[in-house]
C-alpha positions as CSV (number, residue, x, y, z in Angstrom):
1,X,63.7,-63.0,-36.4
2,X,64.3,-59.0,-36.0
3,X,61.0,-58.1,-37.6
4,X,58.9,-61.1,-35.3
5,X,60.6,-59.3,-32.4
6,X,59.9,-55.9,-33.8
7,X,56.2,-57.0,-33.9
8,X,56.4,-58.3,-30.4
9,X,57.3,-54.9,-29.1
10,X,54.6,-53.4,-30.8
11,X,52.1,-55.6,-29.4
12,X,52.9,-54.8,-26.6
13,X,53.7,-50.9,-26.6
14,X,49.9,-51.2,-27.8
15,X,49.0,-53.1,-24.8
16,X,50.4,-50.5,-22.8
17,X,48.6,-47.6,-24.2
18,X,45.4,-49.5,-23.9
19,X,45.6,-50.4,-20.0
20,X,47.2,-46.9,-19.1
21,X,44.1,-45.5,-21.0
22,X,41.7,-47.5,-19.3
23,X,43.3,-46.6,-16.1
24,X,43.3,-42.8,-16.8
25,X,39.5,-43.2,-18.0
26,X,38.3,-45.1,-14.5
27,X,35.8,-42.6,-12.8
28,X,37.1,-40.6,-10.6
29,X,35.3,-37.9,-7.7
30,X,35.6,-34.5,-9.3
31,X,32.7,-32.5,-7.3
32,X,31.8,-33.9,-3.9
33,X,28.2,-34.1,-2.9
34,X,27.7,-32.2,0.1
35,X,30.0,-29.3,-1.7
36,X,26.2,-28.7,-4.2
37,X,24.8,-27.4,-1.3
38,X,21.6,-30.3,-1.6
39,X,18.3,-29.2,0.0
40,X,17.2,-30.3,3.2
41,X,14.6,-33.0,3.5
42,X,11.4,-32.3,5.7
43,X,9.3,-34.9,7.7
44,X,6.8,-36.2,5.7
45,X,7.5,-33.8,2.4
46,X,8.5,-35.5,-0.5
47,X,12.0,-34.7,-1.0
48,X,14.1,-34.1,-4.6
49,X,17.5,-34.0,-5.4
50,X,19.6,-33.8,-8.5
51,X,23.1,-34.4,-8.5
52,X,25.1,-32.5,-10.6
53,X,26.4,-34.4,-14.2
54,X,30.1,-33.2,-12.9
55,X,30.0,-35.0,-9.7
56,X,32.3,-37.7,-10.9
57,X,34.9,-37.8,-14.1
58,X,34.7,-38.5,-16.9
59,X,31.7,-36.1,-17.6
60,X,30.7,-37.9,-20.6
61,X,30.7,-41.5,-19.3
62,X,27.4,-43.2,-19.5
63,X,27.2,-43.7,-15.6
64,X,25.3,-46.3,-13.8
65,X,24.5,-45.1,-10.4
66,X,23.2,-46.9,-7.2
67,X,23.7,-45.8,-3.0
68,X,23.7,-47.9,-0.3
69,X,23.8,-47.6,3.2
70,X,21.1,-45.0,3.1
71,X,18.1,-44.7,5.3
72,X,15.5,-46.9,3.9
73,X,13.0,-43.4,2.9
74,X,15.6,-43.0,0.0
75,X,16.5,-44.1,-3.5
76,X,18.3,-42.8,-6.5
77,X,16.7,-42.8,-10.0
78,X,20.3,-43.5,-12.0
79,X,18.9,-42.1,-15.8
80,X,18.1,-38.7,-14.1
81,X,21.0,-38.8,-11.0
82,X,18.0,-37.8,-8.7
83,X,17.2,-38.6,-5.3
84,X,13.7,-39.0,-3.8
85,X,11.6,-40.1,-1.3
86,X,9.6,-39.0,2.0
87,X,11.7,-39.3,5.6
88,X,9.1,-39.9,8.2
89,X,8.8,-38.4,12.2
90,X,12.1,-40.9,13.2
91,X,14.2,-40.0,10.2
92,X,14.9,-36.6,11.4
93,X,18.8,-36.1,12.0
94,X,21.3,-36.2,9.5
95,X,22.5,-39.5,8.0
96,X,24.7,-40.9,5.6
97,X,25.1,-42.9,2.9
98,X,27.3,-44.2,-0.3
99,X,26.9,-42.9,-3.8
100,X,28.2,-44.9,-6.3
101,X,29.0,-44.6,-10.1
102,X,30.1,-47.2,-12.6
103,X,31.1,-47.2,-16.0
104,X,32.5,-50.1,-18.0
105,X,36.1,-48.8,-16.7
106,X,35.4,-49.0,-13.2
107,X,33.6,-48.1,-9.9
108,X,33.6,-45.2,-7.6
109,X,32.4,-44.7,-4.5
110,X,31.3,-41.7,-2.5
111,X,30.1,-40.7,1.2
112,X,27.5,-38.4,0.9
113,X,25.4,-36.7,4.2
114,X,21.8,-35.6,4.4
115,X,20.0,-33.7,7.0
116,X,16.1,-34.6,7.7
117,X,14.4,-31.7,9.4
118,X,11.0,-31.6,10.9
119,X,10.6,-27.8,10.8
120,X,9.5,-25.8,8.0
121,X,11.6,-24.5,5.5
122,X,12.3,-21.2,5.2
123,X,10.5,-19.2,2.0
124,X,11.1,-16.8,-0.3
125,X,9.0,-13.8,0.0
126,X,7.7,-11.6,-3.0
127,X,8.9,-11.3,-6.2
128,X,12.6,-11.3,-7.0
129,X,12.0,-9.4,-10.1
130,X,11.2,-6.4,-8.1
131,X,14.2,-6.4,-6.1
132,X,16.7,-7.2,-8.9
133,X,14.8,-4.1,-11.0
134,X,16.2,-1.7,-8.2
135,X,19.9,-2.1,-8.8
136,X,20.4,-3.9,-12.0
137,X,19.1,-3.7,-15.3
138,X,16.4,-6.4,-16.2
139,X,15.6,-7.3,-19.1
140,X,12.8,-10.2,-18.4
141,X,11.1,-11.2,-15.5
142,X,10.3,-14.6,-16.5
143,X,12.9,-15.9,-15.8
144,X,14.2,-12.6,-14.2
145,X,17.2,-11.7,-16.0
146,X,19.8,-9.4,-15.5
147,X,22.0,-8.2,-18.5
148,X,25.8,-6.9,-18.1
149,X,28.2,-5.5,-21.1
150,X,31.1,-7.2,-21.5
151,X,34.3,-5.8,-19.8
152,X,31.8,-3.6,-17.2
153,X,31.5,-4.1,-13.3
154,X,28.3,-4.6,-11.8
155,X,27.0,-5.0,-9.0
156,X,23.1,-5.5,-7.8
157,X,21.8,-6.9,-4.2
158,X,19.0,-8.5,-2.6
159,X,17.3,-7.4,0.8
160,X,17.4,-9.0,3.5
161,X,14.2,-9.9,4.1
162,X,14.2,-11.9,0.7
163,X,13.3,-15.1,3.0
164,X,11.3,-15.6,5.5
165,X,11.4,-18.4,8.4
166,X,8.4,-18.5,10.5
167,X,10.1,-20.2,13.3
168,X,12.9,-17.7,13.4
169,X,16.0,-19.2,12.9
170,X,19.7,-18.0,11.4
171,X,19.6,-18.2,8.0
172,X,22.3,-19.1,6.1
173,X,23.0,-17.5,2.6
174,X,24.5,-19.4,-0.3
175,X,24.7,-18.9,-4.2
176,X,25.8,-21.6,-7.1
177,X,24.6,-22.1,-10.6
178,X,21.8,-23.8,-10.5
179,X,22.4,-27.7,-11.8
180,X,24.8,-27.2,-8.2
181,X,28.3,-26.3,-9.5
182,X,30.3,-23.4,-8.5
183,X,29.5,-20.1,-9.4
184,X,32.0,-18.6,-12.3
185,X,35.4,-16.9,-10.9
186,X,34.2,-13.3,-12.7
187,X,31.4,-13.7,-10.3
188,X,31.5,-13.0,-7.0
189,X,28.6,-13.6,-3.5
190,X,28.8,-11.8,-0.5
191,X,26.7,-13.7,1.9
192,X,26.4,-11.0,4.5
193,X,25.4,-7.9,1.8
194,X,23.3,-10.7,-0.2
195,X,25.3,-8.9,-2.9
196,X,26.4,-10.1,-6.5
197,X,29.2,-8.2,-7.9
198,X,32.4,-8.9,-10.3
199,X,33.6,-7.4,-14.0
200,X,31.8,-9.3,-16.9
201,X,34.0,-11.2,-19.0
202,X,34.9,-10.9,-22.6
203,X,33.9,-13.5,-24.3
204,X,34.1,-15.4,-27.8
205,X,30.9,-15.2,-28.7
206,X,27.4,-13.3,-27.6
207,X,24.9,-13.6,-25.5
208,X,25.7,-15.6,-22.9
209,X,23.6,-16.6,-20.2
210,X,24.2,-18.5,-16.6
211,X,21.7,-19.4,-14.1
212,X,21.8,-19.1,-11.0
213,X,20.5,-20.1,-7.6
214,X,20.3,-17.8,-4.6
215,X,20.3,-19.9,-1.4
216,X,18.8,-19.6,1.9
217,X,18.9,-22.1,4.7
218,X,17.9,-23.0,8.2
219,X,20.7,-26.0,8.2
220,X,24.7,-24.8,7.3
221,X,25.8,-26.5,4.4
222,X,22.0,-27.2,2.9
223,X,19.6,-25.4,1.0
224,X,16.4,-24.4,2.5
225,X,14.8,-22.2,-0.1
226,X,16.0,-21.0,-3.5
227,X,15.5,-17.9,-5.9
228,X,16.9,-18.5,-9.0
229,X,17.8,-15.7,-11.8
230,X,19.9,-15.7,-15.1
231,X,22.7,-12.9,-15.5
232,X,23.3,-12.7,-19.5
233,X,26.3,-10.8,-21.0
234,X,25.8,-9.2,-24.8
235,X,27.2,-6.7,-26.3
236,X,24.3,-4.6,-26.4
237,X,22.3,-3.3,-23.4
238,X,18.5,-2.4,-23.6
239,X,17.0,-1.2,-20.8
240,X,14.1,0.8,-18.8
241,X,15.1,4.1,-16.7
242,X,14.4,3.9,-14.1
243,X,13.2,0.0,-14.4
244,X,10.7,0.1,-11.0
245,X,8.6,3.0,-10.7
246,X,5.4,3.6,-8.2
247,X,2.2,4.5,-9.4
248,X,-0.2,6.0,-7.0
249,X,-4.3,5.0,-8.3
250,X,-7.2,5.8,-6.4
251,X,-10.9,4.7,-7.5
252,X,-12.4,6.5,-10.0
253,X,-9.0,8.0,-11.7
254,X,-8.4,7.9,-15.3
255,X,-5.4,6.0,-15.7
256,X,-3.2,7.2,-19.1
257,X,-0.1,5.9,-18.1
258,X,2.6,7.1,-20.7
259,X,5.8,7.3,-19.2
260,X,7.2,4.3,-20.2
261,X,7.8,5.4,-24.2
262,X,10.6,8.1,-23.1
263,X,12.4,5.6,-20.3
264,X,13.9,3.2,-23.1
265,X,17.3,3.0,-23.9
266,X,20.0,1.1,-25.4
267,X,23.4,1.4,-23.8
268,X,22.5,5.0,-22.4
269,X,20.9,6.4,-25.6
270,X,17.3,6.6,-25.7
271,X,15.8,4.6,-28.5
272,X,12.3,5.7,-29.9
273,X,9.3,3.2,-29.2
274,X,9.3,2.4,-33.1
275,X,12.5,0.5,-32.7
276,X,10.8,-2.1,-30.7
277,X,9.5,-5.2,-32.2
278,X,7.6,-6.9,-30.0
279,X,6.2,-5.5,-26.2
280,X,4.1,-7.5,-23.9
281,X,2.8,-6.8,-20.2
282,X,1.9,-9.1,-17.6
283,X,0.0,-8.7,-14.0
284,X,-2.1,-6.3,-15.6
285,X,-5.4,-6.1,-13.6
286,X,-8.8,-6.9,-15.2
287,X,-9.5,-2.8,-15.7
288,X,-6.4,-2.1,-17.4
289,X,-5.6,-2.5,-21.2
290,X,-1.9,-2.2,-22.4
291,X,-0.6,-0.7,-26.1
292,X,2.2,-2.6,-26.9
293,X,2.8,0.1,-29.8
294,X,2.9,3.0,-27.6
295,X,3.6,1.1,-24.0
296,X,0.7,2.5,-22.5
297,X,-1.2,1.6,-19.8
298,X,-4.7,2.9,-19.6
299,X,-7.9,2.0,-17.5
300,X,-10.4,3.6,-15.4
301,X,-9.6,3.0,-11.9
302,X,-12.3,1.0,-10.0
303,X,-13.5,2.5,-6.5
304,X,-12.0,-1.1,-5.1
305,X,-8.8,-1.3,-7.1
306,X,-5.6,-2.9,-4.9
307,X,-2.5,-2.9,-5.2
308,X,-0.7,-4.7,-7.5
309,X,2.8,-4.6,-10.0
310,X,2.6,-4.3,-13.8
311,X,5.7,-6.2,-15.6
312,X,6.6,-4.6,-19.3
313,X,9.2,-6.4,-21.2
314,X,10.0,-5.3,-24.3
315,X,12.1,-6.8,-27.4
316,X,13.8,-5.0,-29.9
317,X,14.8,-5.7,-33.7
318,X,18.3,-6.8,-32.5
319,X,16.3,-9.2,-30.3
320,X,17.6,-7.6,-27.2
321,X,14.8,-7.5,-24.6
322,X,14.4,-4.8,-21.0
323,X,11.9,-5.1,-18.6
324,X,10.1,-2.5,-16.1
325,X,8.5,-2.8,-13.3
326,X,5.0,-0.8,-12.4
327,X,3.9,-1.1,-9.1
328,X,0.7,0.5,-8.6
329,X,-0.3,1.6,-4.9
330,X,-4.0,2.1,-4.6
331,X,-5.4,4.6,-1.9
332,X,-5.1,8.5,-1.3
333,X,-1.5,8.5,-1.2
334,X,0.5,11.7,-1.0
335,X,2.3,12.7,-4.0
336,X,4.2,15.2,-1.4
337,X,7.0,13.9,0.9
338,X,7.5,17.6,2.1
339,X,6.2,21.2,2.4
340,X,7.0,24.1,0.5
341,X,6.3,26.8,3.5
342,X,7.1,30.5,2.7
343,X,9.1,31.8,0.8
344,X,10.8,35.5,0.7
345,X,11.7,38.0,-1.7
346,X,11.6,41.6,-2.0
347,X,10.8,44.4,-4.0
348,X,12.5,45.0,-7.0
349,X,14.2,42.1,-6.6
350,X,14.9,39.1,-9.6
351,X,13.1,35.8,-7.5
352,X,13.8,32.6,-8.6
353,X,13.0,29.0,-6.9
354,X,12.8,25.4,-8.3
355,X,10.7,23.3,-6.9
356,X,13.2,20.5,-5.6
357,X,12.6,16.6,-6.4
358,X,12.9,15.7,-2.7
359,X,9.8,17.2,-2.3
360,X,7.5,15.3,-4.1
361,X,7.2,11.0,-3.1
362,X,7.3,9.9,-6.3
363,X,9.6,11.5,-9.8
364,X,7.1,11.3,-12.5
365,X,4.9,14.0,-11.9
366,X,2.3,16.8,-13.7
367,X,3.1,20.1,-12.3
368,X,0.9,22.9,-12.5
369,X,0.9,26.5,-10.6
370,X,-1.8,28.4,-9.6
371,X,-1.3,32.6,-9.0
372,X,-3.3,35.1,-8.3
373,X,-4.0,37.6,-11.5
374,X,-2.5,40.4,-9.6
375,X,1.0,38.4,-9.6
376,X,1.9,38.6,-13.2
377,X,5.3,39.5,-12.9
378,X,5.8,35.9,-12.0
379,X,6.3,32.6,-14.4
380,X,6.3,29.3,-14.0
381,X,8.5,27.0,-16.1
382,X,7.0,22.8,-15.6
383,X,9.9,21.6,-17.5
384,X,12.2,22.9,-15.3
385,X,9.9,23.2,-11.8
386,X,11.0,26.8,-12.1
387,X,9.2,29.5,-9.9
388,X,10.5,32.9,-11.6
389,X,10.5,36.7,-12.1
390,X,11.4,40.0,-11.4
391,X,9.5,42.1,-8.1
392,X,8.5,45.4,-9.1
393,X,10.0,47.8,-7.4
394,X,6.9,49.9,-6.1
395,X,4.8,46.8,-5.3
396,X,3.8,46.8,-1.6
397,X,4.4,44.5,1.1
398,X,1.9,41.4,0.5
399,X,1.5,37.4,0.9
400,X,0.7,35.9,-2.3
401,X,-1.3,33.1,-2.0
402,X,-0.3,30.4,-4.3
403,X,-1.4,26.7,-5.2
404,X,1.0,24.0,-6.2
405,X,-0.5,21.3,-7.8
406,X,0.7,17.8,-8.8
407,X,-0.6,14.8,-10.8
408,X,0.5,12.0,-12.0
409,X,1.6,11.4,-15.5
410,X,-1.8,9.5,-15.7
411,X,-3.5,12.9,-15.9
412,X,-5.1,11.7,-13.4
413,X,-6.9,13.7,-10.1
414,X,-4.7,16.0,-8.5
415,X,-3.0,17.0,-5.3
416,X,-2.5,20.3,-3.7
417,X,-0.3,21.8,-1.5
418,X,-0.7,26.1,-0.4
419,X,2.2,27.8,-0.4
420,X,2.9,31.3,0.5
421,X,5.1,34.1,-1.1
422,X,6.0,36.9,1.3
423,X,6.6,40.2,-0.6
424,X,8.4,42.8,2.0
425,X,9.5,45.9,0.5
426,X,13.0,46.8,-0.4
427,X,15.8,47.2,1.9
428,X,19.0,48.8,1.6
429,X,21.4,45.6,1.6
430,X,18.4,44.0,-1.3
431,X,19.6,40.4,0.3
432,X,16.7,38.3,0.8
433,X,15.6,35.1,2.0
434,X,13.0,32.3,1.8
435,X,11.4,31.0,4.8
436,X,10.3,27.9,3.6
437,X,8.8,25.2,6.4
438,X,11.7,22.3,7.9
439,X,14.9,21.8,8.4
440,X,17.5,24.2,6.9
441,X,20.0,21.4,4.5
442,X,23.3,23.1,2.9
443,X,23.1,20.2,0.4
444,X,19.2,19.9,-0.7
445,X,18.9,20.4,-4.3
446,X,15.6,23.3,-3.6
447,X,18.5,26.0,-3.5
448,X,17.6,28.6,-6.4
449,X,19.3,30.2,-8.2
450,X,19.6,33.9,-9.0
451,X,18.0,35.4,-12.0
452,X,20.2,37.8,-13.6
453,X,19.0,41.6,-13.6
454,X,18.7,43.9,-16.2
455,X,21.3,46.2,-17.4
456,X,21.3,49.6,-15.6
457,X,20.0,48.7,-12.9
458,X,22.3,49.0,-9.4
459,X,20.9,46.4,-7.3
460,X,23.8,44.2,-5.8
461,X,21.6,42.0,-3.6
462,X,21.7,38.5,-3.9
463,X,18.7,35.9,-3.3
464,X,19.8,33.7,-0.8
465,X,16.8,31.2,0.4
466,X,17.4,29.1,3.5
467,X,17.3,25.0,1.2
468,X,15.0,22.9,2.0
469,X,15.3,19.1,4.1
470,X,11.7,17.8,3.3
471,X,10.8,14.0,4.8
């Protein structure tokens, strides 16, 4: 009699478990619709929406799903949790309707709203990978990617004219992972900035990769147009610097555009162009040719050539991949942002100027100086940009004509600027100045530097130039 009641109670304890664990298993609303940010339908556009798999719990159930109450432009395909279908002229509005999932546990039901619009979305304008070149470091462009160390901050933005809205509405800035579900806690929007920020985790294992969705909308609460992007954390970090460049071509140039071999590096070392394994280009146009064993880009520049951007991606034998960014500007564009003006010494006195960077529109630039014969005291140093030398002390009061001229590192044609050096003859106080054109700026970098002088002599001057603000 004990054990038959023993046996009851176990029958029953089982009995127990099993209706408490059906009960705990019944589905459940874990991520609300209208919290995935779904898109906006337009009048007479076909209209798609995916639900996310974590909109109801448990994840792994084998859901059935229907709605009802909708309007009568919209259904629900239940094996891929998307909804379709094309709102017409007297759909516009928002309405609602019921989502519904069911499992062999139970049935859940959800309200769900949707907004039908008959203006045009907004749209996304250019190419992201440009932008996200600028302030982060990409290492594809299809899909663009961005790459973080683990245990590193970041931080990289997009600009605000990302979108464009041809009626010229608010927009309305959002960001999630792109099958709808929150972005991860170590990564953080700011919807005014359009900025991305946050410290990359460390994680178990490496790479690891997320996808995301960058959101604009005309409607609150719905997406109108989306840029989507991965953000990959590895422990290794290969990258162009810088990864968007400008290259100015004009028709008839010969384009030998080598640069790109000594901007590689892997987590701020440079790495030599044999340590890549594989290098591919895309938006090449039809003149140019690419070396993927010396990441060259060469081509003879058509009189009609137009602008365009060159994407580089390279891969190395870890399998870590970077990206650059060429955008080539066609036309005679300057290669100077500034002038260079006149600039002072005296005689006898040690002269030394650098040419400063804010003075030419683009950095990667051929430098060469043209002098007079009679002016061999001085030296110039293209490494460096360094205008230099010594003033003999009998030389008489002249202007020194000279020609600075600049070229991309295409070896391409050239661009001049004149530039004068006035030679006065020496003073008593040997200070001097330059006299250079624009605005005087304590903290331009076209300040030089004194050369030392030689021992024995007395002069206790010091070359003082006025610095340069070029624009």
């Amino acid at each position: 009699m004990a054990r038959l009641g023993l046996g009851i109670k176990r029958a029953l304890l089982c009995a127990l478990i099993a209706t408490t664990s059906a009960v705990s298993a019944a589905p459940s609303v874990t991520f609300p619709f209208n919290s995935q940010v779904p898109t906006v339908a337009r009048v007479g556009e076909p209209y798609l929406f995916q639900f996310s798999s974590s909109t109801f719990a448990p994840e792994a159930s084998n859901f059935t799903y229907s709605i009802s109450s909708q309007p009568g432009w919209l259904t629900v395909d239940s094996a891929t949790r998307t909804l379709t279908g094309t709102p017409g002229q007297t759909d516009a509005g928002a309405s609602t309707f019921t989502l519904t999932a069911a499992d062999e546990t139970g049935i859940i039901h959800m309200g769900c709203t949707l907004v039908v619009s008959a203006d045009p979305a907004p749209q996304l304008e250019g190419d992201i990978s440009k932008q996200l070149a600028a302030s982060a470091n990409l290492s594809s462009t299809e899909p663009p990617t961005v790459t973080i160390l683990p245990s590193t901050d970041f931080s990289f933005s997009f600009q605000q004219n990302s979108f464009i809205d041809i009626v010229q509405r608010k927009l309305f800035y959002y960001a999630t992972l792109t099958d709808h579900t929150p972005l991860p806690a170590w990564l953080l929007f700011d919807a005014t900035s359009m900025t991305f920020s946050g410290n990359a985790p460390m994680l178990s294992a490496f790479p690891q990769s997320w996808n995301v969705d960058l959101i604009a909308s005309d409607v609150a609460g719905f997406a109108g147009a989306t840029a989507s992007f991965t953000i990959a954390i590895g422990t290794q970090q290969l990258a162009f610097v810088p990864a968007e460049q400008k290259l100015n071509i004009s028709g008839g140039m010969q384009l030998d555009f080598m640069a790109l071999q000594k901007q590689l590096y892997r987590n701020g070392a440079p790495i030599p162009v044999p340590g890549v394994a594989k290098a591919s280009a895309t938006g090449l146009p039809p003149w140019a040719s690419f070396d993927s064993a010396t990441l060259a880009i060469t081509g003879t520049v058509p009189a009609a050539a137009s602008d365009g951007s060159i994407s580089i991606t390279v891969t190395d034998k870890l399998g870590d991949s970077a990206t650059a960014v060429v955008n080539l500007v066609s036309g005679n564009a300057s290669f100077f942002s500034g002038s260079v003006g006149t600039l002072t010494t005296y005689a006898g006195q040690a002269f030394a100027y650098r040419f400063p960077d804010s003075l030419f529109s683009e950095p990667s630039l051929d430098l060469t100086l043209v002098l007079p014969p009679a002016a061999t005291w001085l030296s110039f140093d293209q490494a460096s940009r360094e205008l230099q030398g010594t003033v003999p002390t009998q030389t008489m009061p002249t202007a020194i004509a000279a020609t600075l001229m600049a070229r991309t590192s295409t070896f391409g044609a050239a661009q001049t600027q004149a530039f004068t050096i006035d030679v006065k003859a020496a003073t008593s106080s040997m200070t001097t100045t330059s006299r250079p054109t624009g605005r005087a700026s304590p903290t331009d970098s076209s300040t030089p530097t004194p050369l030392p002088v030689a021992a024995g002599t007395s002069h206790t001057g010091t070359y003082q130039p006025a610095a340069l603000q070029l624009s």
